[in-house]
GUPA-14979 format. One record per atom (N, C-alpha, C): residue in three letters; atom name; x negated, y negated, z. Coordinates in Angstrom, 2 decimals. Layout:
- ALA, CA, X, Y, Z
...
END
This chain:
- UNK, N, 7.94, 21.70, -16.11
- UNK, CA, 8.22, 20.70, -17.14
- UNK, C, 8.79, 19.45, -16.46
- UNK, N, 8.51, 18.42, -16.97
- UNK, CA, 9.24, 17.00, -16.25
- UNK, C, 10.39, 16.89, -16.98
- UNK, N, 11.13, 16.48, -16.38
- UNK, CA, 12.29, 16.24, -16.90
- UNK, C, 12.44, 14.73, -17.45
- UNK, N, 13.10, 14.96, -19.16
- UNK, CA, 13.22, 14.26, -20.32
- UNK, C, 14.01, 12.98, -19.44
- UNK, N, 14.84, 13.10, -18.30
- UNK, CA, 15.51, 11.41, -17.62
- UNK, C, 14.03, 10.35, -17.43
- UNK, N, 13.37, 11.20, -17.54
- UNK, CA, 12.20, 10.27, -16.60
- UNK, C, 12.19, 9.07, -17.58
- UNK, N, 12.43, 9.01, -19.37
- UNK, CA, 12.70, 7.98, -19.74
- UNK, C, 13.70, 6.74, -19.85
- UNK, N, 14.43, 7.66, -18.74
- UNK, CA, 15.00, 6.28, -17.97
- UNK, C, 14.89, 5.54, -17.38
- UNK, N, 13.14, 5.38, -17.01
- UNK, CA, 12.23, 4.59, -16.23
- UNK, C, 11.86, 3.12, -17.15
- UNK, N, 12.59, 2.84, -17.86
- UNK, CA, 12.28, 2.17, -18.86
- UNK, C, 10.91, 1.03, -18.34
- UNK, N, 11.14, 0.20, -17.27
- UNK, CA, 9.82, -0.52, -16.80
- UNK, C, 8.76, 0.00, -16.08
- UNK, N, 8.24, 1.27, -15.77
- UNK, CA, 7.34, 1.66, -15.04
- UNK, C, 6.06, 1.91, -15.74
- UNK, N, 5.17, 1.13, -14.70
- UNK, CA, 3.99, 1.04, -15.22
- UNK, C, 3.27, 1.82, -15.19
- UNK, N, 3.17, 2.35, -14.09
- UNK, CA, 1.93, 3.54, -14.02
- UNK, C, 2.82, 4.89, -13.39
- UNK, N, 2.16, 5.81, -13.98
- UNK, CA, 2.89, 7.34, -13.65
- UNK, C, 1.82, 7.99, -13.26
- UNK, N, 1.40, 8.48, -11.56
- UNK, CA, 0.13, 9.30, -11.07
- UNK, C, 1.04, 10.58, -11.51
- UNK, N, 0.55, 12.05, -12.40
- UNK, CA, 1.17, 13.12, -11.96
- UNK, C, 0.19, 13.96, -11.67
- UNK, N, -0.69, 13.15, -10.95
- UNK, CA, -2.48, 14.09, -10.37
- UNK, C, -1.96, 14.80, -9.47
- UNK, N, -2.27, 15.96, -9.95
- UNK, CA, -2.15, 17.40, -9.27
- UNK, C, -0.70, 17.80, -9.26
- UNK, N, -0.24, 17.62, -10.35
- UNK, CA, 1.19, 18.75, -10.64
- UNK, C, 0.53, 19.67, -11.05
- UNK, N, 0.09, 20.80, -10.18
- UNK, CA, -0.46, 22.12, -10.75
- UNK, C, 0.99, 22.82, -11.29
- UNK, N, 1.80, 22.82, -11.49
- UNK, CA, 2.65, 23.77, -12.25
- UNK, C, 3.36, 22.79, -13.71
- UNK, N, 3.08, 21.91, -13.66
- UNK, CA, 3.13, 20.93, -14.97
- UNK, C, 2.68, 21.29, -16.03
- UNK, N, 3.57, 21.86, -17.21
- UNK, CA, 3.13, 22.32, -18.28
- UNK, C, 3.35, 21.71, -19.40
- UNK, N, 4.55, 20.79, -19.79
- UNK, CA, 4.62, 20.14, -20.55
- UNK, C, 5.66, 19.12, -20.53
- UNK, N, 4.49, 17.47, -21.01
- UNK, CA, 5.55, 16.20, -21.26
- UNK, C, 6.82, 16.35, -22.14
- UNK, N, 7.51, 15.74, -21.64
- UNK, CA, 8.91, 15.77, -22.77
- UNK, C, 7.99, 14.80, -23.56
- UNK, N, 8.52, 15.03, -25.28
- UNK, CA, 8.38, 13.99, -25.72
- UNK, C, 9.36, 12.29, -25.71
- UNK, N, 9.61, 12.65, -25.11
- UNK, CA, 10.71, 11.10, -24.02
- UNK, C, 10.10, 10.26, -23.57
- UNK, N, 8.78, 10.70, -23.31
- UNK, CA, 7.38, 9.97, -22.43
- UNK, C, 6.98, 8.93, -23.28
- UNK, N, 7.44, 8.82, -24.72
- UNK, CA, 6.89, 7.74, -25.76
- UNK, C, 7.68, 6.38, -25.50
- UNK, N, 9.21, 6.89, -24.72
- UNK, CA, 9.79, 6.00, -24.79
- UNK, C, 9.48, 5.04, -23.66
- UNK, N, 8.31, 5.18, -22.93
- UNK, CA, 7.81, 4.55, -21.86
- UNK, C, 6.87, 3.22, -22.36
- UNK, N, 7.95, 2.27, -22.91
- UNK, CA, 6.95, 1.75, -23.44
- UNK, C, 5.97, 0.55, -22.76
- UNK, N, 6.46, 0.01, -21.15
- UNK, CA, 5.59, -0.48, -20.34
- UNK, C, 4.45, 0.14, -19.47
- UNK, N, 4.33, 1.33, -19.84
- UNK, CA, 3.78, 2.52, -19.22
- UNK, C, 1.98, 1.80, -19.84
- UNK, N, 1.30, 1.77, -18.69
- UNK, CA, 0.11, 1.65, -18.73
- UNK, C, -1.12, 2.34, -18.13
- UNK, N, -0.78, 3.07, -17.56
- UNK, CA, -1.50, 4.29, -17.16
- UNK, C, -0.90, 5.71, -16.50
- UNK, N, -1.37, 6.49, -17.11
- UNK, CA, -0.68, 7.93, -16.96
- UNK, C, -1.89, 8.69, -16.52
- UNK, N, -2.27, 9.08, -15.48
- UNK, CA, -2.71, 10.06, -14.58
- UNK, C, -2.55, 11.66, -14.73
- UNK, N, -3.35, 12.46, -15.39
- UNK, CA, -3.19, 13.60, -14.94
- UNK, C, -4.27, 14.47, -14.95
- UNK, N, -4.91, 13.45, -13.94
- UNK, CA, -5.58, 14.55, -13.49
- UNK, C, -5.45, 15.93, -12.95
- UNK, N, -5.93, 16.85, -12.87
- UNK, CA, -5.90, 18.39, -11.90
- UNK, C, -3.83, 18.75, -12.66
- UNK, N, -4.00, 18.01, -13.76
- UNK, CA, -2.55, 19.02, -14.08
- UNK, C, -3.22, 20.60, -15.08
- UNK, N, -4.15, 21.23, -14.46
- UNK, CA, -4.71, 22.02, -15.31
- UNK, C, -3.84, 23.16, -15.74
- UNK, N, -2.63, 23.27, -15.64
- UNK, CA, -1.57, 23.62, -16.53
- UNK, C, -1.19, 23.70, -17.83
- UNK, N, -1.45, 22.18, -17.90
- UNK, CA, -0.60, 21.12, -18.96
- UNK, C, -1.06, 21.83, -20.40
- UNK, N, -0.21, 22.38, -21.18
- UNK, CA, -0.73, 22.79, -22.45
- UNK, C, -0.24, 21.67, -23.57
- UNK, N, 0.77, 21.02, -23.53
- UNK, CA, 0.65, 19.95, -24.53
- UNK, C, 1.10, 18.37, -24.25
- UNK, N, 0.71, 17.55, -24.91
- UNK, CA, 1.28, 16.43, -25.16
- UNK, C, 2.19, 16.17, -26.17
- UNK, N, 3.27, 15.77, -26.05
- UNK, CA, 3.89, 15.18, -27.01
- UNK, C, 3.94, 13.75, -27.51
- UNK, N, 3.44, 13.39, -28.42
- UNK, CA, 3.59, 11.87, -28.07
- UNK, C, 4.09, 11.55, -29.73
END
């Protein structure tokens, strides 16, 4: 799981998390990314949900 601080990134634009193979699920905190313009996840074939 990523951890919910990550929305303390408040200006970051792009987030690669290509190839977190053990990545299962976004906090929903990830909404609060609101300069966030591309999110990468590829090969997270883990990932069972999004929260958004």
């Amino acid at each position: 799981e990523l951890l919910t601080s990550i929305s303390n990134l408040h200006n970051i634009k792009e987030l690669d998390l290509n190839g977190c193979l053990q990545l299962k699920i976004l906090p929903d905190t990830i909404k609060n990314l609101t300069c966030l313009q591309v999110l990468d996840l590829r090969k997270c074939k883990l990932l069972e949900r999004l929260q958004l």
